[in-house]
Steps between C-alpha positions, in 0.01 A plus 500: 500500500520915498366662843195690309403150340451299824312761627270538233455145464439499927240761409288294237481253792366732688213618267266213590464612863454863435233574660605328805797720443278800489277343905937522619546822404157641581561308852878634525381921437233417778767392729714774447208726581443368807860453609549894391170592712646361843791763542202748449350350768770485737608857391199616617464312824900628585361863457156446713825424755669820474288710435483632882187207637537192425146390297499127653129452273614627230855311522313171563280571212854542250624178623165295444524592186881394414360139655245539271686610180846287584218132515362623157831546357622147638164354314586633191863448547434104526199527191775626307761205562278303421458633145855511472508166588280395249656644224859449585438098528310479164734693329733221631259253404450607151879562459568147662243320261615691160819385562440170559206507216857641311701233594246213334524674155878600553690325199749154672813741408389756778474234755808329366696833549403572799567322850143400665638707810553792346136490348393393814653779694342752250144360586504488823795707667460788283146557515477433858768837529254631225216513675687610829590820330114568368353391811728771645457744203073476523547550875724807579520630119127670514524581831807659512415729129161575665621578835792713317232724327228535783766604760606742249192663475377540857837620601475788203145581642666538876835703462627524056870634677576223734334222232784689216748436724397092537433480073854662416675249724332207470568398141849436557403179675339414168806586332730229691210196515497558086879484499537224714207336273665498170774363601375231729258337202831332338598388790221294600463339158849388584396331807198352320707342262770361728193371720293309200878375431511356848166354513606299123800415672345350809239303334747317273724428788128326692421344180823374434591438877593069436740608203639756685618304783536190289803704322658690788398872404312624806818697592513635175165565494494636817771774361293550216140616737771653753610757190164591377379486839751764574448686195126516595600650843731767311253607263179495757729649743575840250151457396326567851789743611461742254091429503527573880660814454152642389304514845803658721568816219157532438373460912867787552338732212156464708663557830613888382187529338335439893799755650419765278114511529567479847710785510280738256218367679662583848530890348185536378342398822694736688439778318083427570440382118435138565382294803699234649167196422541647146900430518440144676283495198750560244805279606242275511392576136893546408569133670254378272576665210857377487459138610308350179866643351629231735291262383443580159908470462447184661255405293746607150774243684241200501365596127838494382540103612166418380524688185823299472310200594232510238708580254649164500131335568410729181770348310374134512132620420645671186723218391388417161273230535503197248334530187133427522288262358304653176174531521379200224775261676446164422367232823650176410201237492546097492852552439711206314859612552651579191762722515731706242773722589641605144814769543510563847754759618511610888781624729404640910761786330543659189871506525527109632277258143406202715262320229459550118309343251351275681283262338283202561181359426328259785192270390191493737596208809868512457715452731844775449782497710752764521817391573856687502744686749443739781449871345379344132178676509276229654305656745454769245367316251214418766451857605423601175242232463335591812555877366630597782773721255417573141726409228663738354462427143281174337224327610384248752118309438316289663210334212551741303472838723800717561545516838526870546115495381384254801446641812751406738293326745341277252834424384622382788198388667608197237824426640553288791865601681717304669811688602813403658457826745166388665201761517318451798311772733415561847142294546378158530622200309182449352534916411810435302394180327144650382705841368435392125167343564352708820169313402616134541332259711658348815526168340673604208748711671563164689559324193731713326700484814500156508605498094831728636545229784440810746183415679721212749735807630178737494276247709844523765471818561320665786210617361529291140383730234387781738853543655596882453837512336700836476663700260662225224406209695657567816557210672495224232782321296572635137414179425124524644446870377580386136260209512244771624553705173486152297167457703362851403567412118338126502214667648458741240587320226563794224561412143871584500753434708855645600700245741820682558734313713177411642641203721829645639450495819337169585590176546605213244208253595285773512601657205457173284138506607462858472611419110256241454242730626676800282457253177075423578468912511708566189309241313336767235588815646811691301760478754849713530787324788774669560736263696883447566496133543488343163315224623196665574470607138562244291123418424422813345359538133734816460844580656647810466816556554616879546807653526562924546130524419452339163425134429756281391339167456161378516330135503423213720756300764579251234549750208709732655750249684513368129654860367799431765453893566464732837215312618717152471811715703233603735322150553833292503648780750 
């Protein structure tokens, strides 16, 4: 995303705290008043020194009055910060929540594309550096313009020469911190990049650390962080060089900026047309007057990596989201389970056809399993009856309604899932169970877990069904976190089930119980099972058997091992 574009986009933000914006500014010109009074004030109190007897009233009087100013200013100073504050960390707030708001409505494909650490680094890493760089922008930016213009205009009201001399020189300072700026901004987009990289890279290697070890590859995976660990280091390293530049050329521009007022000011004293408080005055006013230049340029450096920053934050909140539901979308009401998917075409790539024509037509309570080899389009099938891609071309309904006219969550609110990849989250066992049914009773969360043969292993466990488990089940088996998800769907009970590979991971005694328990809940509910073993199957009303996407036979166990076809290769194999 294009420099000018973030920071529009930073300044629509912005807009809702405007008049807070307006209290920070207001607060910022105040200080910078005061701050430019006290070199009056000392100016003065230097010249009741000099001036032959020393004025001890009148010199105690000047000073009570920098106490005086100098505690105002520090009040203001602090009222200020705390506006800054405020605003900075609800801009982050707001950002924060519209991308995550994004994220919810993001189409499966974005996700899919994507490694979670990489998304997760934009959330949080980059708007953390974000809102480092406005924090530092609300602070020194007004300040430093304010204090820039009002030191500009006393010192034209005390000596116009000597003040020429300060505005011809000065700019060159702003001349190097916008050099150094441009060319910095590229650079730490670079090390942005290579950082949200890392962070993907590092959260596979956690997630995945059992596999990883299991196979050997922590050396090669340790040469894998090591090079984009040090490609991080090369890129931050240029990065914050050539950023760092800024504050010694622009503090070496300021330092013969001091020299020459000095030595102008040193003249004019001499030759009896300025005093020497009003000179203490004006280095003091020329001191000021050059160091917001400091800290503006330092400013510029940390705008650059935020800008850089919240462009990629900006990205993800302008991803295309999915299509939304229309507005007379139908909500699917005492739902029987018929389902017809007449011509189905779908590929994750334009370039790569996965499935075409696709077609089948399952009566309400039927039981369909979906049988064929790894990469046939199974799990595909299923996502594009849970809608979680559209098809491409043909239709998919459920009685009757196309799906693209139901509203997503009452289309899937009517699908229980059972995955092979278990979904559980960081909570309470009871939490996960009651996630379909959050208004379930205690006793018949108990009783579906005793229907998925859970609630013996739950009862074992420290706290039963109030022990907190962490992210995907943390400490328990594969084994126990499946039954948990099998628990979660005989507690809701939905009118259509998907079982796919559904009891992979547990036990054979447990899994022939688990069956039995499977075959009660399927009992009038339309039911889709994707499984590898054969024998789990072959008491379905439907098979179908796919192969690169399309169907190539259809029927029951008995009919299709009659045809001697692929299913017969596959079941005798």
């Amino acid at each position: 995303m294009k420099q000018g574009k973030v920071l529009k986009k930073v300044l629509s933000y912005l807009k809702k705290y405007s008049a807070l914006i307006v209290f920070s500014v207001v607060f910022a010109a105040m200080i910078v008043g005061l701050t430019l009074y006290v070199p009056i004030l000392i100016g003065n109190a230097i010249d009741a020194i000099v001036e032959g007897a020393v004025n001890f009233g009148l010199i105690r009087d000047y000073l009570f009055r920098v106490v005086i100013v100098v505690a105002i200013t520090a009040f203001l100073q602090w009222l200020m910060n705390v506006i800054n504050n405020h605003v900075t960390y609800h801009v982050v707030r707001d950002i924060r929540k519209e991308a995550f708001d994004k994220l919810q409505i993001l189409p499966l494909k974005y996700v899919d594309a994507h490694s979670y650490g990489e998304i997760v680094s934009r959330i949080i890493t980059d708007v953390d550096t974000f809102a480092d760089g406005l924090l530092m922008g609300f602070t020194q930016l007004f300040t430093g313009i304010v204090t820039i213009l009002g030191t500009l205009a006393i010192m034209l009201s005390l000596h116009p020469m000597i003040t020429l001399v300060v505005v011809v020189i000065t700019p060159l300072s702003l001349f190097v911190a916008n050099f150094i700026a441009k060319h910095t901004y590229d650079m730490f987009k670079v090390q942005s990049e290579t950082r949200g990289e890392q962070t993907a890279f590092v959260e596979e290697m956690l997630g995945n650390a059992k596999v990883v070890k299991a196979f050997g590859r922590a050396d090669e995976s340790m040469e894998t962080f090591v090079e984009i660990n040090e490609r991080l280091q090369k890129c931050s390293l240029k990065a914050i060089f050539y950023s760092s530049l800024t504050n010694p050329c622009t503090r070496f521009v300021n330092s013969i900026v001091y020299a020459c007022v000095a030595l102008v000011g040193a003249f004019t004293v001499l030759s009896g047309n300025m005093t020497v408080g009003i000179l203490s005055c004006f280095l003091n006013y020329a001191n000021q007057y050059t160091k917001p230049f400091n800290e503006v340029s330092g400013v510029i450096t940390e705008l650059q990596n935020a800008i850089a920053c919240a462009g990629r934050i900006f990205e993800l909140i302008e991803e295309k989201p999915q299509v939304p539901d229309a507005e007379d979308s139908v909500l699917l009401n005492d739902v029987r389970g018929e389902i017809r998917c007449e011509n189905v075409c779908f590929s994750y790539t334009p370039e790569q056809k996965l499935i075409e024509n696709f077609n089948v037509h399952v009566k309400p309570g039927q039981n369909v399993a979906i049988v064929g080899p790894t990469g046939c389009g199974k799990t595909t099938v299923i996502n594009l009856l849970m809608r979680f891609y559209d098809v491409r071309s043909g239709e998919i309904k459920v009685d009757g309604n196309e799906i693209q006219d139901i509203k997503r969550q009452s289309l899937r609110s009517n699908y229980g899932m059972v995955l092979q990849e278990t979904w559980l989250k960081s909570g309470t066992i009871r939490d996960n169970i009651k996630m379909g049914k959050p208004q379930a009773t205690d006793e018949e969360m108990i009783a579906a877990a005793k229907a998925a043969h859970a609630h013996s292993f739950i009862r074992r466990l420290p706290n039963g069904y109030d022990t907190v488990i962490g992210e995907d089940g943390g400490m328990l088996s594969q084994g126990q976190k499946q039954l948990l998800c099998i628990s979660r769907i005989m507690l809701s009970l939905p009118p259509m089930l998907i079982l796919d590979e559904a009891t992979s991971s547990i036990d054979t005694r447990t899994e022939m119980k688990i069956q039995s328990a499977f075959s009660q809940l399927m009992k009038g509910r339309t039911s889709f099972i994707v499984a590898h073993r054969l024998s789990t199957i072959k008491n379905a009303d439907i098979i179908l058997v796919m192969k690169d996407g399309n169907i190539i036979e259809q029927g029951n166990h008995e009919q299709l091992l009659k045809q001697n076809g692929f299913y017969a290769q596959l079941y005798r194999s």
